[in-house]
N, C-alpha and C positions, 0 to 999 in steps of 0.2 A: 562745332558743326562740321563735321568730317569730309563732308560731298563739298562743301564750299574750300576745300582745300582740292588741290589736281592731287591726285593718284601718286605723282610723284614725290609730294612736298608732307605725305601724312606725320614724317618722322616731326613734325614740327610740334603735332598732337603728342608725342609719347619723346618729351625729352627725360633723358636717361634712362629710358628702358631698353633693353638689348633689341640691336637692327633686327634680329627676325621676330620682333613684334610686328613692325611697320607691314611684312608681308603678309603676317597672321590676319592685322587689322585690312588691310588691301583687302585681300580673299574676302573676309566677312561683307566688307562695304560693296564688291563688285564680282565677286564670284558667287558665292551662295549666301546672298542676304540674308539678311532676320528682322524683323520687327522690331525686338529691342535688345538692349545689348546685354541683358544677363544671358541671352543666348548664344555667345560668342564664347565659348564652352574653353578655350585652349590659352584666354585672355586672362590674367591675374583679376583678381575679385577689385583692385585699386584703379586698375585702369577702363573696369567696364561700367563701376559705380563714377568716375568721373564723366562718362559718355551718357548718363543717365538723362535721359531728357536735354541732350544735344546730338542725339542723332542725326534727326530727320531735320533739314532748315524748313519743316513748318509742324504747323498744327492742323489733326483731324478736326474740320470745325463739322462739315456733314458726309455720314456717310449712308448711303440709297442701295438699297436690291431690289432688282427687278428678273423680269425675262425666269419665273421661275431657281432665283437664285444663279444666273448664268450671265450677269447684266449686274457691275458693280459700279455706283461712281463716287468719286468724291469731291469733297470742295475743301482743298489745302488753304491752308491762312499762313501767310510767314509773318514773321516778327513785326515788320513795317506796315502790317496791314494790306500787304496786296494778295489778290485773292486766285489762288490756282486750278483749272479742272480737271480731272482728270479719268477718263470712262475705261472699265474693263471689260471685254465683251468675251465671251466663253461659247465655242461649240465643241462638238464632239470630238473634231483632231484637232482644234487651234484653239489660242487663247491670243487674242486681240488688242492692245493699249494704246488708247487712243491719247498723247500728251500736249500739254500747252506750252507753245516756246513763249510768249508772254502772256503778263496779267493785262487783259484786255485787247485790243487794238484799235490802231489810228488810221485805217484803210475804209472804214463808212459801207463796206456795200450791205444793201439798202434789207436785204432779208434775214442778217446777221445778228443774233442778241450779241455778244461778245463786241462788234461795232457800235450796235446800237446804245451800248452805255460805256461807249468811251476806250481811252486808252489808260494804266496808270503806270505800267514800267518794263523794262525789257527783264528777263526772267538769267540767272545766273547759270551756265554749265551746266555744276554741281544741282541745282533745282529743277533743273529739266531731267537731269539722270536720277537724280531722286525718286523723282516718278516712274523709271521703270526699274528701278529697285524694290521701292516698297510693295510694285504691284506681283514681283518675282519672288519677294519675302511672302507675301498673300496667298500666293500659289502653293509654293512649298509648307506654307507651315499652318495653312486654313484652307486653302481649294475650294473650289467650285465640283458641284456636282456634276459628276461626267465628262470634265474641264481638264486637258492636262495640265501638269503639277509646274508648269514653265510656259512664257510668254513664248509664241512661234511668232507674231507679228507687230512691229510695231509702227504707228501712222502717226504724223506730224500733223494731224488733224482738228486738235483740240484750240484750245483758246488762242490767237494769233497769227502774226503772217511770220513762219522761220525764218524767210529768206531777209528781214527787214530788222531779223536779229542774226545777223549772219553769223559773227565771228562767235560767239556764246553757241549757236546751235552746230556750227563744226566742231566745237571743242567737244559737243555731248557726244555728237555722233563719234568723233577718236575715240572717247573712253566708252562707251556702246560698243563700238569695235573689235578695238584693240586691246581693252583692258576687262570688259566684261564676256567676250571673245561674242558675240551675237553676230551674226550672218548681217553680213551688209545687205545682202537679197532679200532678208527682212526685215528691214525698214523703207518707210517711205515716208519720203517730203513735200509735199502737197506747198503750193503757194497759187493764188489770184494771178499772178504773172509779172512777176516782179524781174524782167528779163539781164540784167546784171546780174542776179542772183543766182540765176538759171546758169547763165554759162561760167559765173564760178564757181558753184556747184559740179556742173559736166569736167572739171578739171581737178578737182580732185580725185585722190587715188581709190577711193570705195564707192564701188556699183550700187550705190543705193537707188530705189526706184524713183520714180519721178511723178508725182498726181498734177494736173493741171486746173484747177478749180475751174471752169469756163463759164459755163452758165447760160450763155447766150453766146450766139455764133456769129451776131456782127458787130459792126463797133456802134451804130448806132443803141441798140439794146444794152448794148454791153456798158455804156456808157452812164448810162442810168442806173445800172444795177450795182457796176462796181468800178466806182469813179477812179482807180489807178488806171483804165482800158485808157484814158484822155491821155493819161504821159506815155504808156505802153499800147498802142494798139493790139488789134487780133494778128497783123501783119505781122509785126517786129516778135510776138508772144510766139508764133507758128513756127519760126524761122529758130528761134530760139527753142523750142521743145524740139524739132527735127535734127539741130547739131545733137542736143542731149543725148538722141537716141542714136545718132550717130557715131558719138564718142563712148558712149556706155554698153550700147547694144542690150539695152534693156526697153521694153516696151512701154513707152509712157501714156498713163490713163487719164481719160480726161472726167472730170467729176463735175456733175448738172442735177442740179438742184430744181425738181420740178415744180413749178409758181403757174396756178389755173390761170389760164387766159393771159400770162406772157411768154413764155420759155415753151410753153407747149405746142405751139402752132404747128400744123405741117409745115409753113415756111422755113422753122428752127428746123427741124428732120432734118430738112433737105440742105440746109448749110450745116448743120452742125454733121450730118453725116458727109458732106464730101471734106470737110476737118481732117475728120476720121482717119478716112482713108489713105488722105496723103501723109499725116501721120502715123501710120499703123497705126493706131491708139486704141484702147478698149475702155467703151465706156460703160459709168458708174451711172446708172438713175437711184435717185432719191425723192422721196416726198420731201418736200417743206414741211420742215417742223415749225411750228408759228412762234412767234415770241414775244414778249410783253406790248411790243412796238409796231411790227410786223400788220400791216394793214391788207398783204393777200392772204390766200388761203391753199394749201396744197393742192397739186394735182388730183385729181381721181384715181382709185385705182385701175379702173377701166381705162381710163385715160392714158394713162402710164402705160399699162399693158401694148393697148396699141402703137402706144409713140417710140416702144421697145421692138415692137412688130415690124415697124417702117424701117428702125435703124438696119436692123437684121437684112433685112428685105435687100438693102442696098450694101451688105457685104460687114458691115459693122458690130467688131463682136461688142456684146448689149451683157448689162446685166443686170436687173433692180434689187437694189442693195435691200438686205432685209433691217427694215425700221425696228432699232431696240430702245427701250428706255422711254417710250414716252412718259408713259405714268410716273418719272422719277426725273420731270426735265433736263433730257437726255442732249440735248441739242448745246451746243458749246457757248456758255454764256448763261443760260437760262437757272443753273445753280445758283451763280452768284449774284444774279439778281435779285432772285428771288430770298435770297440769304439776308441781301441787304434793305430788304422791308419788315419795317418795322412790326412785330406780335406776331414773324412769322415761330414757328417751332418746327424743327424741322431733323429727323436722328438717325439712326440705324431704321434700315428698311422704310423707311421716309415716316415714320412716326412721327 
């Protein structure tokens, strides 16, 4: 499994074939992917038939289209059974990938499927870049309708908290980098507020963006919703998103997950907007996606509109993220739930 090796060490895979295999193999794995590897065209017929079904370190167990065929996801299986997810979102100039740095996680907040069924392992480098290979491989060699033929963004959004897998997801982001040459300005890191994490992150050498999951604007709420706020407050989280921006000079977003009748209050506006502000920050609304566990219920969209309205109102650039994938349990966690109930069947375009 080639991704489970570092970029530098591949010659280990092709002992006694000539060094400019290693580069050949490199390009295929991290410059212009493929799907599988009789398509590594410049590779002798011995060394692509060895890679046969050790490419990728997992298995397609399901794979979903939605959003008119512009809205892909999958549910990776690796060898040991842990279960990966991974969503592609397509519009008209970008093409979106949303990955998981672990299978599950151990952070509890309280509207999360991916919390809500647990943690089972920290995810490898190599299986974190996996995921935005095969979906670069997807692009180029199957596409999406009206979708360009390459990933322009990608979001640490999916299954787990990166910052809590730190060293595994610096190493994805180097070969992201440095070895698949992608725009450190596109990607972002998204964490709950995991504030050690923040500021090793701000010190390293690529401008990657910064997302702040927040969700609630005081510690009281906050505290309920996403139980790290007890060892990390809003305080110590604020302080630490403001150096970020201050060392990176990149704009960091905060992301609010709208829950009817907690997170929506005008009271939340008005703290979560003056956040805002002292953070330049721009914020994300979303609906709650509900999920297996999940006992509220989304915001409105009326709702929403207006609670977009107030932010605005008070200086705050607002945006309501447009909701893809429901009908293909789009929300991080809710595949593999649902995968692992028993008589589900579940295939291509969710047949």
């Amino acid at each position: 499994m080639p991704y489970l090796h570092t970029p530098e060490n591949l010659g280990d895979l092709l002992v006694g074939e000539p060094s400019y295999r290693v580069d050949q193999l490199r390009d295929w794995l991290y410059r212009t992917p493929v799907i599988s590897p009789q398509d590594m065209t410049n590779l002798p017929a011995p060394v692509r038939e060895a890679l046969e079904g050790r490419l990728w370190p997992f298995e397609i167990e399901v794979e979903q289209s939605a959003d008119s065929g512009t809205t892909r996801k999958w549910l990776f299986r690796c060898p040991d059974g842990a279960a990966v997810e991974t969503v592609l979102m397509g519009y008209p100039r970008r093409a979106t990938l949303c990955i998981s740095s672990q299978a599950g996680c151990a952070l509890g907040c309280t509207f999360c499927a991916t919390g809500q069924f647990g943690f089972e392992r920290n995810l490898d480098a190599g299986e974190i870049v996996a995921q935005v290979a095969y979906a670069q491989a997807y692009l180029r060699q199957i596409g999406m309708p009206g979708v360009p033929d390459h990933l322009t963004n990608i979001v640490f959004m999916g299954m787990g908290e990166p910052l809590a897998n730190y060293d595994r997801v610096r190493e994805a982001l180097r070969r992201m980098i440095e070895v698949m040459g992608i725009s450190a300005r596109s990607i972002t890191v998204s964490t709950v507020g995991l504030v050690p994490g923040i500021r090793r992150l701000a010190a390293e050498p690529w401008p990657v963006s910064l997302a702040v999951s927040l969700h609630a604007a005081d510690d009281e709420l906050r505290d309920k919703l996403i139980p790290i706020n007890r060892r990390y407050p809003l305080a110590d989280l604020e302080a630490a998103a403001a150096e970020y921006f201050q060392e990176k000079h990149r704009r960091v977003s905060i992301e609010w997950t709208m829950i009817d009748g907690v997170n929506d209050t005008d009271d939340q506006v008005v703290k979560l907007a003056a956040i805002a502000t002292r953070l330049r920050a721009h914020v994300n609304l979303i609906a709650l996606n509900p999920t297996p566990l999940t006992r509220e219920s989304a915001t409105s969209e009326k709702r929403i509109k207006e609670f977009a309205r107030q932010l605005r109102r008070r200086g705050v650039n607002t945006t309501i993220r447009d909701t893809r994938g429901r009908d293909i349990d789009a929300a991080c966690g809710q595949l593999r739930a649902l995968a692992g109930r028993p008589g589900l069947k579940v295939g291509l375009n969710g047949r």
